[in-house]
TILUMTOR-151870 format. One record per residue (C-alpha): x, y, z; residue in three letters. Coordinates in steps of 0.25 Angstrom, whole numbers, plus 5000, padded with zeros to 4 digits. Layout:
@u X&v Y&w Z&resn ALA
...
This chain:
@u 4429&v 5041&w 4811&resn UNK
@u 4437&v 5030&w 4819&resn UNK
@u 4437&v 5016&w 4816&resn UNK
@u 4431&v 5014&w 4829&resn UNK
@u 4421&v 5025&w 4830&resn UNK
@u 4416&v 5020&w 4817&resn UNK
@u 4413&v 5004&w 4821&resn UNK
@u 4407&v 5011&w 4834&resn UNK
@u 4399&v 5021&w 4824&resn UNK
@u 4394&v 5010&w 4816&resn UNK
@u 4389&v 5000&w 4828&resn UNK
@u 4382&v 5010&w 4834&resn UNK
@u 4375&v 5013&w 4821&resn UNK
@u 4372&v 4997&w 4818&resn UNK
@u 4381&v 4996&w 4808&resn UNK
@u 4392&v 4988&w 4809&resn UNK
@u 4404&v 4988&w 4800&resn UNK
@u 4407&v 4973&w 4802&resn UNK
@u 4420&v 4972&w 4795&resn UNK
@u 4426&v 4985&w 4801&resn UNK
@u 4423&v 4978&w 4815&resn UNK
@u 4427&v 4966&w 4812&resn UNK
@u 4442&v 4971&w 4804&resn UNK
@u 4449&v 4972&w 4817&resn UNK
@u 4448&v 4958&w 4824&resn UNK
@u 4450&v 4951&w 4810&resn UNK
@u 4462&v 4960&w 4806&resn UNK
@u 4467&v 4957&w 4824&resn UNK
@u 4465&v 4942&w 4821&resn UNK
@u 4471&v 4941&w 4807&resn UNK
@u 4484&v 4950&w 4814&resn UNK
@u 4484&v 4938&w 4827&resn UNK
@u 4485&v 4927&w 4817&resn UNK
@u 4495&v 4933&w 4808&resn UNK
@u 4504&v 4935&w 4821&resn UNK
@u 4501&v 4923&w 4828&resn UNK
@u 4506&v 4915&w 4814&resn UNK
@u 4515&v 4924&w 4811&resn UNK
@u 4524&v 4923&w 4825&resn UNK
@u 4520&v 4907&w 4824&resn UNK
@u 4525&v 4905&w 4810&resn UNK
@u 4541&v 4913&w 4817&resn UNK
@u 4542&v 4898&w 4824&resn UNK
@u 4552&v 4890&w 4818&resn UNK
@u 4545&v 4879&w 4812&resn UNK
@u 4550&v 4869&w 4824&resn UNK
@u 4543&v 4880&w 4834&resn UNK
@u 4530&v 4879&w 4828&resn UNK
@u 4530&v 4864&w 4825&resn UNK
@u 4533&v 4862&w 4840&resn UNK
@u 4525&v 4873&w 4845&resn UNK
@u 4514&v 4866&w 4837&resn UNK
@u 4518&v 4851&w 4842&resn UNK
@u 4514&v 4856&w 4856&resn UNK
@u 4501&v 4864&w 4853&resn UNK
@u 4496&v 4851&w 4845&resn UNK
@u 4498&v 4841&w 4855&resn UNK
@u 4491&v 4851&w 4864&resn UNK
@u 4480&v 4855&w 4856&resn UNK
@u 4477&v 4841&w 4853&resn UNK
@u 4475&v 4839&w 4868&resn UNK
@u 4466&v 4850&w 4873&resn UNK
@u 4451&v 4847&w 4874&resn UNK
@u 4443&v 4848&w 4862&resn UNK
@u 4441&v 4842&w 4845&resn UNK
@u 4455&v 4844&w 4840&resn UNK
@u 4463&v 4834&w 4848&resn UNK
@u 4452&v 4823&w 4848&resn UNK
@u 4451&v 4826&w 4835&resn UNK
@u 4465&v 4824&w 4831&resn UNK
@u 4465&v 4812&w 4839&resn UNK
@u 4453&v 4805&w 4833&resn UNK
@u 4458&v 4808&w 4819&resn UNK
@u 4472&v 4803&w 4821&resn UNK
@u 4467&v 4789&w 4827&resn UNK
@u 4458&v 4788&w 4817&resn UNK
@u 4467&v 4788&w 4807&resn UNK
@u 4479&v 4781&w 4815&resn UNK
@u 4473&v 4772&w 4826&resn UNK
@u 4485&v 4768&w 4828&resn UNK
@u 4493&v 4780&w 4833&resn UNK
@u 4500&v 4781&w 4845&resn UNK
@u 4498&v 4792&w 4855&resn UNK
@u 4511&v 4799&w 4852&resn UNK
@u 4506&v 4801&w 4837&resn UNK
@u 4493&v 4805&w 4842&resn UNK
@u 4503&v 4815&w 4849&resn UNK
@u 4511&v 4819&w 4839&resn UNK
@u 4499&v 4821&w 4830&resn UNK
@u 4493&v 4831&w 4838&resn UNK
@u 4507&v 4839&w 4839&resn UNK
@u 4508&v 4838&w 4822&resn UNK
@u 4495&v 4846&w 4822&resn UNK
@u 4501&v 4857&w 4829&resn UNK
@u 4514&v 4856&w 4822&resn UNK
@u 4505&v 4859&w 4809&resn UNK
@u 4497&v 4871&w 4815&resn UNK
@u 4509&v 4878&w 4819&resn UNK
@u 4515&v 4876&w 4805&resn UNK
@u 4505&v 4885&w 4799&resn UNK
@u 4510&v 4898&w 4804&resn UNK
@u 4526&v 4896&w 4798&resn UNK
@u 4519&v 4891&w 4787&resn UNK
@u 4509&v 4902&w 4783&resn UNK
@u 4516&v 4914&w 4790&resn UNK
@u 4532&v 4912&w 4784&resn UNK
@u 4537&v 4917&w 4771&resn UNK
@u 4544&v 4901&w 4769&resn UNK
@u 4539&v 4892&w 4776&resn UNK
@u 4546&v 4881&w 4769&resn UNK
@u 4560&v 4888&w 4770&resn UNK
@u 4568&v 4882&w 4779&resn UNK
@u 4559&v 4867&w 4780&resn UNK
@u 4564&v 4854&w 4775&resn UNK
@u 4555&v 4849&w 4766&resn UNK
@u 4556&v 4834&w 4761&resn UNK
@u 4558&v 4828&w 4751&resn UNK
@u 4564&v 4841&w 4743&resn UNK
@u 4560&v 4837&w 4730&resn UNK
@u 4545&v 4835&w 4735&resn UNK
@u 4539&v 4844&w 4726&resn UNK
@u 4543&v 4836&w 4711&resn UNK
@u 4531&v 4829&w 4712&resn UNK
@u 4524&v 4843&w 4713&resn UNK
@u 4530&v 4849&w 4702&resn UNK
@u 4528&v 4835&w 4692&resn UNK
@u 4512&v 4837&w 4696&resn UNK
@u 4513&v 4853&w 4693&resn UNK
@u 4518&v 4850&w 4680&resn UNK
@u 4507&v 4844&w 4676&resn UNK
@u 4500&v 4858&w 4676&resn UNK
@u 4487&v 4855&w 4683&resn UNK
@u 4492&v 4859&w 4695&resn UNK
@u 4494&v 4851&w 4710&resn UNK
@u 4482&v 4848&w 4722&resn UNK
@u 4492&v 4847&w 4734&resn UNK
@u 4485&v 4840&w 4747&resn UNK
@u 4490&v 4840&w 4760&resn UNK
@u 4480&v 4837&w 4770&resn UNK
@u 4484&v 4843&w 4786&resn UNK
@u 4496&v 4834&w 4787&resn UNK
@u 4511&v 4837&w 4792&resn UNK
@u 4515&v 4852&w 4788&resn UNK
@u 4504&v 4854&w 4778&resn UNK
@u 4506&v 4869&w 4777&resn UNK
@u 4519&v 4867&w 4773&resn UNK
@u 4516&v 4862&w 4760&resn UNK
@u 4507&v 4877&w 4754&resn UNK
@u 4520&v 4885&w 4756&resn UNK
@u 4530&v 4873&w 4753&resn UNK
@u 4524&v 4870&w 4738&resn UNK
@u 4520&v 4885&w 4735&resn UNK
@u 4536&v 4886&w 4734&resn UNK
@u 4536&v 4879&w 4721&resn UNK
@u 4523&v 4880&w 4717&resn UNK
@u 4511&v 4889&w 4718&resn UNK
@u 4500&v 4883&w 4727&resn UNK
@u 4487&v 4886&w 4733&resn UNK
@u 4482&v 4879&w 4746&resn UNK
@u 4467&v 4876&w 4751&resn UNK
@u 4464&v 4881&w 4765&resn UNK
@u 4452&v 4880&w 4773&resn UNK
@u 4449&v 4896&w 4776&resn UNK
@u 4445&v 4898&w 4790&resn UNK
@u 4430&v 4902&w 4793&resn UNK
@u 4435&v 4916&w 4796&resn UNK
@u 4437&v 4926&w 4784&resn UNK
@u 4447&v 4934&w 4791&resn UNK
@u 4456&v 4920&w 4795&resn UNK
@u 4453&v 4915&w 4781&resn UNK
@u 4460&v 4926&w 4775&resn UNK
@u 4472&v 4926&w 4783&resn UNK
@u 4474&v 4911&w 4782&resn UNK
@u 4474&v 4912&w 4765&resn UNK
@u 4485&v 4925&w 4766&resn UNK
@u 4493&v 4919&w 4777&resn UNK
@u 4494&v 4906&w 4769&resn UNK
@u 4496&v 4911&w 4755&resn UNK
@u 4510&v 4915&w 4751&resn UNK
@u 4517&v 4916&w 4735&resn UNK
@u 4513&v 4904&w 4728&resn UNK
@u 4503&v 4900&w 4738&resn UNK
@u 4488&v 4903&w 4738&resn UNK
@u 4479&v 4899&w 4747&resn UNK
@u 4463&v 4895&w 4744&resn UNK
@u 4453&v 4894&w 4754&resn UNK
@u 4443&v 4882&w 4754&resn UNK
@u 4434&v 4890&w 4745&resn UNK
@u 4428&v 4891&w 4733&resn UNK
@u 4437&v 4903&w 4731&resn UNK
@u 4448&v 4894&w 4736&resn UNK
@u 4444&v 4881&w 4727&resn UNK
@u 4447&v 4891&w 4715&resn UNK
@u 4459&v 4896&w 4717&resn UNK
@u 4463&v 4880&w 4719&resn UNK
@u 4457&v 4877&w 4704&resn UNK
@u 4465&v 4889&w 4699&resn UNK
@u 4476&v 4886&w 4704&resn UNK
@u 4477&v 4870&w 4698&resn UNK
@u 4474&v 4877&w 4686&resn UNK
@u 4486&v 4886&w 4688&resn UNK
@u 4494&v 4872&w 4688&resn UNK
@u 4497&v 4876&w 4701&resn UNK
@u 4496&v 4869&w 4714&resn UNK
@u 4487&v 4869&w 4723&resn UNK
@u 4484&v 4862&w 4742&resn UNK
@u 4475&v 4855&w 4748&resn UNK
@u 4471&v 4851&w 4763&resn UNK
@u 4464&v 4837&w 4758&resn UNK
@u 4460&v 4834&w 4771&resn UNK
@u 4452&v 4848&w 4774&resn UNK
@u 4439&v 4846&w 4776&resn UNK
@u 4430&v 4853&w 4767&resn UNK
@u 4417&v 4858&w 4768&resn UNK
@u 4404&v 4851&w 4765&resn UNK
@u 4400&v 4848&w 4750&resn UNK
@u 4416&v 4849&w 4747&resn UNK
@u 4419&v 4835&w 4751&resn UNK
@u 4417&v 4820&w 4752&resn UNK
@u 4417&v 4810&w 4763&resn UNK
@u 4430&v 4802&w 4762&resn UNK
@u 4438&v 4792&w 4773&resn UNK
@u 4450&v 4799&w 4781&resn UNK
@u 4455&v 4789&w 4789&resn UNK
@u 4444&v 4778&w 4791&resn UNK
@u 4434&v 4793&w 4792&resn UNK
@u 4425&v 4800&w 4783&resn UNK
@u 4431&v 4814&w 4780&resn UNK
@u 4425&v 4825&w 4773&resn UNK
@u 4436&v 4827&w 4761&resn UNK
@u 4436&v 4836&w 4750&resn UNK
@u 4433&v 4835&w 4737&resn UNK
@u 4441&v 4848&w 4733&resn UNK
@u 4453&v 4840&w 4729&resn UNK
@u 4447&v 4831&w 4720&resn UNK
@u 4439&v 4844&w 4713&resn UNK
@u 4450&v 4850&w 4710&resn UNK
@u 4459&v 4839&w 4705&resn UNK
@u 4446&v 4836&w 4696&resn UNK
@u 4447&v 4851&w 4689&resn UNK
@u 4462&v 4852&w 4689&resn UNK
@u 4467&v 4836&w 4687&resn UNK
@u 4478&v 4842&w 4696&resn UNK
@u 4487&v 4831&w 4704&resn UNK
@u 4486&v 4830&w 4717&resn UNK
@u 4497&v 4829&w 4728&resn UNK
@u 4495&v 4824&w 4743&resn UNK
@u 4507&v 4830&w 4752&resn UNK
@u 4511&v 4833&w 4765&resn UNK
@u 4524&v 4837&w 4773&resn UNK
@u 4526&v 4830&w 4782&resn UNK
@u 4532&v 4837&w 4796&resn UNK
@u 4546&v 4830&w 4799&resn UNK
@u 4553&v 4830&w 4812&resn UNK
@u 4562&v 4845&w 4811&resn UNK
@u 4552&v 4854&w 4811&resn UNK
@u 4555&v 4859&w 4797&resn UNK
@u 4555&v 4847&w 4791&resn UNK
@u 4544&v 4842&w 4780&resn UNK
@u 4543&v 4830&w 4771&resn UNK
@u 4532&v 4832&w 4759&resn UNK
@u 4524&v 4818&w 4757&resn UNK
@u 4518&v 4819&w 4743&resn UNK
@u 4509&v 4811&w 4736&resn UNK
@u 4504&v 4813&w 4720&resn UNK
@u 4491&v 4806&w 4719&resn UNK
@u 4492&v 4800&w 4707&resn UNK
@u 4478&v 4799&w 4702&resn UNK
@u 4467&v 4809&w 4702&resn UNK
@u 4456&v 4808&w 4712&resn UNK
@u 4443&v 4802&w 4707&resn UNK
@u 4434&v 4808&w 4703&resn UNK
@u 4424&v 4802&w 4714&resn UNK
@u 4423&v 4811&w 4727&resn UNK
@u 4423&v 4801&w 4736&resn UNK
@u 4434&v 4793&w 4731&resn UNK
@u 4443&v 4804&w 4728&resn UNK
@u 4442&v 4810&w 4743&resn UNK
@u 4442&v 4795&w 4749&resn UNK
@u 4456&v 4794&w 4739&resn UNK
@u 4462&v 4808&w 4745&resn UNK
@u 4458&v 4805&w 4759&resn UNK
@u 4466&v 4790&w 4758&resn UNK
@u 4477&v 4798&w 4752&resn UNK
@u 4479&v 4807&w 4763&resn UNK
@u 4479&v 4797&w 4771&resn UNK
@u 4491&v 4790&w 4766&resn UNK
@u 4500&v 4805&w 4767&resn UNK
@u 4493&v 4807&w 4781&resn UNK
@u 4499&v 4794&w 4785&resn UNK
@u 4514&v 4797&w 4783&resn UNK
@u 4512&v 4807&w 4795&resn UNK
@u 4500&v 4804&w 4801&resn UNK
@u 4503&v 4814&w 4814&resn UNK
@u 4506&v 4824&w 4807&resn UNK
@u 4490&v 4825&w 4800&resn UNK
@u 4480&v 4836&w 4806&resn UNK
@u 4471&v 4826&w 4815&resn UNK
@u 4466&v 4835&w 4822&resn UNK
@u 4457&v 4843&w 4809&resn UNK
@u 4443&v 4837&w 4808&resn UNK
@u 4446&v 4831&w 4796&resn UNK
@u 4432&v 4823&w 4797&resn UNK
@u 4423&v 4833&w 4802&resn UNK
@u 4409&v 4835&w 4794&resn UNK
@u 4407&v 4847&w 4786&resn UNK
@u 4395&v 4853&w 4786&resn UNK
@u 4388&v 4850&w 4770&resn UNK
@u 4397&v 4839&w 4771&resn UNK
C-alpha cells in the first residue's frame, strides 16, 4: 500500500501512526535549516559581519522585549554609555548571529583568520599538562563561537549548549556543531556526564558561564549591580576534577577576519561556598566583559527568573 493510502487507512480507522505523520515536516524543516545555513555560512566572513551589523541595529529597533532589553541591560551595566555605543551594541549582536553559520557549517573555519596573540594557547597547554584537564568559560561575548573550532585544533574539546525545546532542532544543532575533536553536550544529565568523562580524559572541556540554568541548578549571585540566576555547574565540576579553570574570549577586531584571544587563568579554586563562588565568577566576567563591553550579548535575558528557581 502507499505511503499515503496507508496514513489515510489508519486515520480513518483511529489509529494514528504519529511518527509516520510527523517524519515529513520534521525531515522539511531540518532540510530548510541546513540550506538556509549552509548558503549563509558561503558569505565571506565581512558579508555576514556586515549583513549582521545591519539586521542588529534593526532588530534592536522593532517593537517588542529584545531591543528594550538589550537596552536596559547595557545602561545597567554602563550608564554612562553614549548613544553611538548603544548603537554599535545592537549591530555587535547581529555581527555574532550571522557568525554561527560560517562557524558551524565550514570544514575550517579558522583557516584563513587572524588570530591574536599567535602563541595564545601556551598558557593552555601548561594547564593540560597537568593532567586534570581544562574548564574553558566564555560567556556570549565577541566571536565566542570561534573559540569550539579554534581550540579543537590543538586539543580535543567538548562544548555545553543549551538544546532547544524541540527534539527534532536539538538533534540538528549537536550534529551541525560537532566536528573531529569536538563534541558537543546538551545541558543535560546525559550532557553533564560526557563533561566529567571528558576531564577525566585530561582533555578539555567549554562553558557559557553566563547561560542561565534551570531552577534548583543555580544560586542568586550580583551581575552588574542585579541579581542573576548563575550556575553552579562550574564549581561542581572543578569540585570532582580539581581542573583549572580559563576565562576567554576573542575579541572581534576591525578587518572582519581579525580576532584577539583575552585569557585569564584563575589562579585559585573557587570555594567551596555556592554563593561565594558564583558571586566570584560573576565579578570575573565582569572584568573580561569590560575589555569590549559592545561587543557582549545584552540583549539575552540574562536575569530572568526560572521556574524552581
Amino acid at each position: 500500500m502507499a505511503p499515503a493510502s496507508l496514513v489515510n487507512t489508519r486515520i480513518a480507522s483511529g489509529v494514528v501512526p504519529f511518527q509516520f505523520v510527523t517524519a515529513a515536516p520534521r525531515r522539511r524543516a531540518r532540510i530548510i535549516m541546513t540550506a538556509v545555513f549552509w548558503l549563509l555560512s558561503l558569505l565571506p566572513l565581512s558579508w555576514a559581519q556586515a549583513l549582521g551589523a545591519w539586521l542588529g541595529a534593526g532588530a534592536a529597533r522593532l517593537p517588542g522585549r529584545y531591543g528594550t532589553r538589550l537596552q536596559q541591560n547595557y545602561l545597567q551595566a554602563f550608564p554612562e554609555r553614549t548613544l553611538a555605543q548603544l548603537q554599535e551594541a545592537r549591530r555587535a549582536a547581529g555581527r555574532m548571529l550571522l557568525e554561527i553559520p560560517y562557524f558551524w557549517m565550514r570544514n575550517n573555519p579558522v583557516e584563513g583568520l587572524n588570530i591574536a596573540p599567535a602563541n595564545f594557547h601556551e598558557a593552555t597547554d601548561v594547564l593540560l599538562a597537568q593532567g586534570k584537564g581544562l574548564i574553558l568559560l566564555s560567556p556570549h561575548l565577541g566571536g565566542f563561537e570561534l573559540l569550539g573550532p579554534l581550540f579543537a585544533q590543538r586539543y580535543p574539546s567538548t562544548v555545553l549548549f543549551k538544546p532547544p525545546h524541540r527534539p527534532w532542532l536539538r538533534d540538528w544543532v549537536e550534529r551541525t556543531r560537532s566536528r573531529p575533536n569536538l563534541a558537543m553536550a546538551p545541558a543535560t544529565p546525559r550532557g553533564v556526564r560526557m563533561l566529567v568523562k571528558a576531564l577525566k580524559r585530561g582533555e578539555t572541556i567549554g562553558i557559557l558561564p553566563d547561560q542561565c540554568p534551570g531552577g534548583g541548578e543555580g544560586d542568586w549571585a550580583p551581575f552588574f549591580g542585579k541579581s542573576a540566576y548563575t550556575m553552579n555547574l562550574v564549581q561542581r565540576l572543578q569540585a570532582l576534577s580539581d581542573a583549572p579553570i580559563v576565562l576567554v574570549f576573542a575579541e572581534r577586531l576591525p578587518g572582519a577576519r581579525s580576532y584577539h584571544i583575552h585569557m585569564e587563568v584563575l589562579t585559585e579554586p573557587l570555594s567551596s561556598d555556592r554563593q561565594t563562588a558564583a558571586s566570584h565568577l560573576n565579578s570575573k566576567l565582569e572584568q573580561l566583559i569590560a575589555r569590549a563591553p559592545e561587543q557582549y550579548l545584552w540583549g539575552y535575558n540574562r536575569y530572568k527568573h526560572p521556574r524552581g528557581a
